[in-house]
KEVOFI-555277 format. One line per 5 residues: their letters; for each residue x, y, z of C-alpha. Coordinates in steps of 0.25 Angstrom, whole numbers. Last residue first. Example, Ala and Ser with C-alpha at 12.3 -4.5 7.8 and 13.67 -1.06 7.14 Angstrom:
sa	55 -4 29  49 -18 31
This chain:
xxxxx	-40 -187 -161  -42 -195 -174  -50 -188 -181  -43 -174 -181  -33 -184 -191
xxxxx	-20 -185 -184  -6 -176 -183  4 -181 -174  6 -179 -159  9 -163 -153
xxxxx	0 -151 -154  7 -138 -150  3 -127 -141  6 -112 -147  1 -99 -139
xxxxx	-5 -85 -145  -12 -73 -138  -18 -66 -147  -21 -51 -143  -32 -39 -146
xxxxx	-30 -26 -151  -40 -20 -156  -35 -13 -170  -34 -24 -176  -23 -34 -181
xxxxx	-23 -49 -181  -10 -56 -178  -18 -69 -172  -34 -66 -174  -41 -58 -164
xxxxx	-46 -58 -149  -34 -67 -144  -30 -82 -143  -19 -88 -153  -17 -103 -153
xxxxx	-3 -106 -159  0 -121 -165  9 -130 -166  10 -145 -170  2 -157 -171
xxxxx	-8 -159 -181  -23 -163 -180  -30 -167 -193  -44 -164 -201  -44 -171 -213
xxxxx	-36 -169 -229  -29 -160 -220  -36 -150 -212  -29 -145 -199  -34 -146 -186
xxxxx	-31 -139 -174  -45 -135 -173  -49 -150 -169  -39 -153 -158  -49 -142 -152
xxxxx	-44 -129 -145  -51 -126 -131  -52 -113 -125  -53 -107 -112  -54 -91 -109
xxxxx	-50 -85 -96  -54 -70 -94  -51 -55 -90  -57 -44 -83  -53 -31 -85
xxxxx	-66 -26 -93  -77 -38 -93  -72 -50 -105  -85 -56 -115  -78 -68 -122
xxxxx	-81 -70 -136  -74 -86 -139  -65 -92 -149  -59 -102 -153  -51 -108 -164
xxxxx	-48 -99 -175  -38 -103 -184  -25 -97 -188  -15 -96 -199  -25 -107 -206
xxxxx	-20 -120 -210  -13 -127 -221  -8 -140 -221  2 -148 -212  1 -135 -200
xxxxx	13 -131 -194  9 -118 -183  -6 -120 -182  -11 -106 -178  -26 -105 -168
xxxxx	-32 -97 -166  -41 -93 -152  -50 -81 -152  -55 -73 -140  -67 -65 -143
xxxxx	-67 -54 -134  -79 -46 -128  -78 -34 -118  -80 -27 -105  -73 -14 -106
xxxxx	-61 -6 -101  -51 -14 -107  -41 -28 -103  -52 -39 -107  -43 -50 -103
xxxxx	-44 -63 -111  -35 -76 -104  -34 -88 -113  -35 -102 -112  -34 -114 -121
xxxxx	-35 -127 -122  -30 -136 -132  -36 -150 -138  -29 -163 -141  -29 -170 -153
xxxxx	-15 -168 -157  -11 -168 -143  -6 -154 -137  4 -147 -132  2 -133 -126
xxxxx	-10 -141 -118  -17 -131 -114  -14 -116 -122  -14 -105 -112  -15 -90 -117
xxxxx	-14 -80 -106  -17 -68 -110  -26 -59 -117  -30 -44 -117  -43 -40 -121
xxxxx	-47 -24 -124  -60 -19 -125  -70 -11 -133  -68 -22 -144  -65 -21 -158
xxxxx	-65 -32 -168  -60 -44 -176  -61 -56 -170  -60 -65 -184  -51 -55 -194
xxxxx	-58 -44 -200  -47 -42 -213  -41 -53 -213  -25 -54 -211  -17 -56 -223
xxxxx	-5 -66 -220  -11 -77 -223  -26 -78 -226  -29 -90 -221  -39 -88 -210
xxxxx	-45 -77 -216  -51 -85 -226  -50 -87 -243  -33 -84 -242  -29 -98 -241
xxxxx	-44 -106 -240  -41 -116 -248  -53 -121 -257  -47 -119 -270  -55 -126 -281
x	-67 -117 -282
């Protein structure tokens, strides 16, 4: 084998053709609502970490369980990346009508992109949060949320921060 890319190999760089079971895939006896998506700093430090929050609401007649998934989307990238990439995630169990406030933290490392070594570049990024993948289509609806920060300084070996 001499072609280690993984263009087209894994669902994460696909394309445009979505995968068939996409990660979060599933019914549920519920129905979830978010809101309130919070990004903390909205600009960052290259080495710096983001915290997130996000509000989950489970909106149907039942109690029920969600796995709220985070992605995230570089905007300019100096090499290939993935069109998104899981960063987080966690099963929350939500009673009927009641709602809840989830924190995450997003590690300088995710951001990373491999060239040659692991580095941390400045730029723009979109974090989605939601029960599914970004733009995925089932037939149990479930929303991302989406919200860009920016990373500012100059790009440096994830080593050096």
């Amino acid at each position: 084998m001499e072609n280690y890319t993984m263009e087209g190999r894994t669902y994460r760089y696909y394309g445009q053709e979505a995968p068939l079971y996409p990660f979060g895939y599933g019914l549920s006896y519920t129905t979830f609502q978010y809101r309130d998506l919070v990004l903390s700093p909205p600009a960052l430090p290259v080495c710096a970490n983001l915290s997130v929050s996000v509000v989950l609401e489970n909106t149907g007649q039942r109690d029920g369980e969600e796995v709220v998934q985070l992605y995230l989307r570089w905007e300019q990238s100096s090499v290939p990346v993935p069109r998104w990439q899981l960063v987080a995630f966690r099963r929350v169990t939500v009673p009927a009508g009641r709602e809840t406030k989830l924190s995450f933290q997003v590690a300088a490392e995710q951001r990373a992109v491999w060239a040659q070594d692991w580095r941390l570049e400045p730029g723009t990024f979109t974090l989605f949060a939601g029960g599914q993948q970004p733009g995925q289509q089932t037939r149990a609806p479930s929303e991302v949320l989406s919200a860009r920060f920016t990373v500012t300084g100059a790009a440096r070996p994830l080593s050096g921060c």
